[in-house]
N, C-alpha and C positions, 0 to 999 in steps of 0.2 A: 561532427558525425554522430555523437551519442544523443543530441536531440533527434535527428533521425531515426536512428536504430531505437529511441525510447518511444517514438510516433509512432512506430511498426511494432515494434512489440504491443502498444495498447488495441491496436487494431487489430493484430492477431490473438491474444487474448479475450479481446470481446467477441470475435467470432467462433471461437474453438467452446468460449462458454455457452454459446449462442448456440451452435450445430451441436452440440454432444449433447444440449442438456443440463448441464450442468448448474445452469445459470438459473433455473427453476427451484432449486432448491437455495431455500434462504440460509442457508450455512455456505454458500460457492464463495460469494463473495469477503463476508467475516472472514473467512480463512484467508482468502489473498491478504485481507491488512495484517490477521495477525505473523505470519508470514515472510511479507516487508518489513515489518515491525523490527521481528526477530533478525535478519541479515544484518543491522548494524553489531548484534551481540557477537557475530561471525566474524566481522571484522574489527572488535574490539579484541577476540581471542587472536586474531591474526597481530597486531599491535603489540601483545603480551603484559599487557598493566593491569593491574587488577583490580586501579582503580575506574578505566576507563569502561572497563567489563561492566561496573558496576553501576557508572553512570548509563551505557546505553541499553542497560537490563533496564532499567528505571522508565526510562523511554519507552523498550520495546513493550513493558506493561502497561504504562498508557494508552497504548494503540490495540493494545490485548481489550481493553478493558471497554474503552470507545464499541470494537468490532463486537462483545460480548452484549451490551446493552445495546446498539442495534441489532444484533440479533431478535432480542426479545423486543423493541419497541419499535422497529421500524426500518428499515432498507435505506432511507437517505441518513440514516445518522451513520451508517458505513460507508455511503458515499460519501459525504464528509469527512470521516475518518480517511477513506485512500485519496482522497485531495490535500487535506492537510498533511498526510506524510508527505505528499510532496513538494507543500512547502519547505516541511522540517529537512527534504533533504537537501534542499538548494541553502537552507540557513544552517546547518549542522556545523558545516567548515570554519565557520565564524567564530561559534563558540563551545566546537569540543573536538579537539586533537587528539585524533583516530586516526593514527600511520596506518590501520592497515585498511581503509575506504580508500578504493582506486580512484584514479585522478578522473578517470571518465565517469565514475557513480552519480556523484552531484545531476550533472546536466541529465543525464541516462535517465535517473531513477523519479527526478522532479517529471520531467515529462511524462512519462507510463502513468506515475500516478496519479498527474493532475488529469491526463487525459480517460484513465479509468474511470478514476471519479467523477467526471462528467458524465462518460456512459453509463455509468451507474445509476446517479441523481435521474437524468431526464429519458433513459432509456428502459435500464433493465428495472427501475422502481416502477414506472407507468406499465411497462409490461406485465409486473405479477401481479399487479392493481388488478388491470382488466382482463387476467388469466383468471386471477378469483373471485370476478363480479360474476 
């Protein structure tokens, strides 16, 4: 069921940035990775280890940093960034124990973002393209 609900969330996502607007501005997207990014540090405080805090702070900067340099150089290095989180969230479980990532996140949160970041790569990047030719 959370591949599901993670398919409809990316579908609803891409159209809510698609009708509002939102999706025109090259900060919409950075923001959603950085974002994702950050929900594993939510559930590391939910765990209560300080060491675990401090491993998925680690992470969530990486994907800070990914979403920060696409900003400035380009729209698919975000799409790649919210694709590769969701590899990282289907691999996470493997090697880093974080009681408090719900047992449905894994599946939920790899789909939304692989399928974002598709939409991103071959959708909203060609779109700003030919918005600003």
């Amino acid at each position: 069921m959370e591949y599901i609900v993670g398919a409809l969330g990316a579908v609803a996502l891409s159209i809510f940035g698609r009708i509002s607007g939102f999706e025109k501005d090259r900060s919409f997207y950075p923001t959603v990775l950085i974002v994702i990014g950050f929900l594993y540090v939510l559930f590391a405080a939910l765990d209560g280890r300080g060491s675990v805090v401090l491993i998925e702070t680690m992470f969530a900067l990486i994907f800070s940093a990914i979403a920060l340099i696409g900003y400035y150089k380009g729209c698919r290095i975000v799409a790649f960034g919210i694709a590769a989180h969701g590899v990282f969230d289907y691999v996470h479980q493997f090697f880093i124990e974080d009681h408090g990532v719900p047992i449905w996140w894994p599946g939920f949160c790899a789909v939304i973002d692989i399928l974002i970041g598709v939409y991103v790569w071959f959708v909203a990047c060609r779109r700003r393209t030919t918005e600003t030719a």
